[in-house]
C-alpha positions in Angstrom: 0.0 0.0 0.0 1.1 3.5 -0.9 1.8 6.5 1.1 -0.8 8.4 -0.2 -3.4 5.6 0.4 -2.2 4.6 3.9 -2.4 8.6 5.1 -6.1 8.6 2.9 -7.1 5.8 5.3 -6.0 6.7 8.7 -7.3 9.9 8.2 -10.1 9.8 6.1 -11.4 6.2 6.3 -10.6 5.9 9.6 -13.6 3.8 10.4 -14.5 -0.1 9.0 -18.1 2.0 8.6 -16.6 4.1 6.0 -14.4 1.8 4.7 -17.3 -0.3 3.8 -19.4 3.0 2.3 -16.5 4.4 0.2 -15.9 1.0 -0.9 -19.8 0.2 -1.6 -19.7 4.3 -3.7 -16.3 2.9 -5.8 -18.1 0.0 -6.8 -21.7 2.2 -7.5 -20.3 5.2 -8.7 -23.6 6.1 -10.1 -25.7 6.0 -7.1 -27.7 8.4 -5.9 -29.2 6.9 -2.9 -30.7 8.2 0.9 -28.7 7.2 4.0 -30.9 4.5 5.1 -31.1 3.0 1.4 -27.2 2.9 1.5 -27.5 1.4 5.2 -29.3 -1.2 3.8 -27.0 -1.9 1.1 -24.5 -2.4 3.2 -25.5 -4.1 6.0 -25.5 -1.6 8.7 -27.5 0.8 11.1 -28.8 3.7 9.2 -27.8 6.1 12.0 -24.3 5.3 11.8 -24.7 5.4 8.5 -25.8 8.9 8.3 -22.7 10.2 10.6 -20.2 8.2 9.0 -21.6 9.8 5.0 -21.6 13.1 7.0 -18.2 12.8 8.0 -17.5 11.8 4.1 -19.2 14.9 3.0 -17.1 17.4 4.7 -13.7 15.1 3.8 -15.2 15.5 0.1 -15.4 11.7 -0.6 -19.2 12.0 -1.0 -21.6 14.6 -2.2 -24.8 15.7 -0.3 -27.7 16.6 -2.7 -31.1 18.6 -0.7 -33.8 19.3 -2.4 -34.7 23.1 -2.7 -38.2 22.5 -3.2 -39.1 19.8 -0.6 -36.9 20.7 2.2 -38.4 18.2 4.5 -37.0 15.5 2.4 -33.7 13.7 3.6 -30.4 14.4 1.7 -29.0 12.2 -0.9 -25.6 11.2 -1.3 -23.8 10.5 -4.3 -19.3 9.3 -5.0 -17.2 12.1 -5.3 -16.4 13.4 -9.1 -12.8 14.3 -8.1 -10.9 12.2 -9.9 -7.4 12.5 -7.2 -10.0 10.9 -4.7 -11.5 8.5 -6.7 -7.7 7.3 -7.9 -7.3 7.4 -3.9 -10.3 4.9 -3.2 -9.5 2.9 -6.6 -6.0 2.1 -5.2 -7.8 1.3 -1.7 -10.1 -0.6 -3.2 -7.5 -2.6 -5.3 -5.9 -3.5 -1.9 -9.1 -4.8 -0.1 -9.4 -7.0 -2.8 -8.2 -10.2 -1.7 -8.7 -11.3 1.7 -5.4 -10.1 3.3 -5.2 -7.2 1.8 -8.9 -6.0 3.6 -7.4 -7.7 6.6 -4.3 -5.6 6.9 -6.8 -2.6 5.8 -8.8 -3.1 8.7 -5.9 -3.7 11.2 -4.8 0.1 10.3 -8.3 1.2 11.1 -8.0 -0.8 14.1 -4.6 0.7 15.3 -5.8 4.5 14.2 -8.6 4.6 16.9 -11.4 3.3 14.7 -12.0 -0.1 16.5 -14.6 2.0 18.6 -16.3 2.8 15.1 -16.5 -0.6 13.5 
């Protein structure tokens, strides 16, 4: 793993819950989906969800999308268009491919301080 991608990861990433979103937006770069959809899809609780996608907005990994016209409705998130960051999560995702790589990728999280935000 590169530099670039470890530093991405421990500070970025730095949870398996946003590992598993960033990695579930790489694969999906075309969805456009609500926080609990996205829960759903990835097999977790939708109100972690939403804080970890929130946390992904302001890092600029995700995009928020509101509705001006129906402000009552819930936000919808969509990948990043930057292509540094997608290169970023491409390489990361390259890594968790095989088994040990998402192994060692979650032992980094681990170490950072993210076991407390699996």
């Amino acid at each position: 793993m590169d530099q670039a991608v470890r530093e991405f990861l421990v500070s970025v990433i730095n949870s398996r819950v946003k590992l598993d979103l960033v990695l579930h937006f790489h694969r999906n770069r075309y969805t456009l989906d609500y926080a609990g959809g996205v829960a759903q899809k990835v097999g977790r609780r939708e109100e972690e969800v939403r804080r970890a996608l929130e946390e992904l907005v302001e890092a600029g990994v995700v995009v928020r999308h509101t509705s001006k016209l129906h402000s009552d409705r819930p936000p919808i998130y969509a990948y990043t268009r930057d292509p540094r960051t997608q290169a970023l999560v491409a390489r990361l995702a390259e890594y968790c491919s095989s088994e040990g790589g998402r192994r060692e990728v979650e032992t980094i999280i681990d170490n950072a301080g993210g076991e407390e935000r699996k």
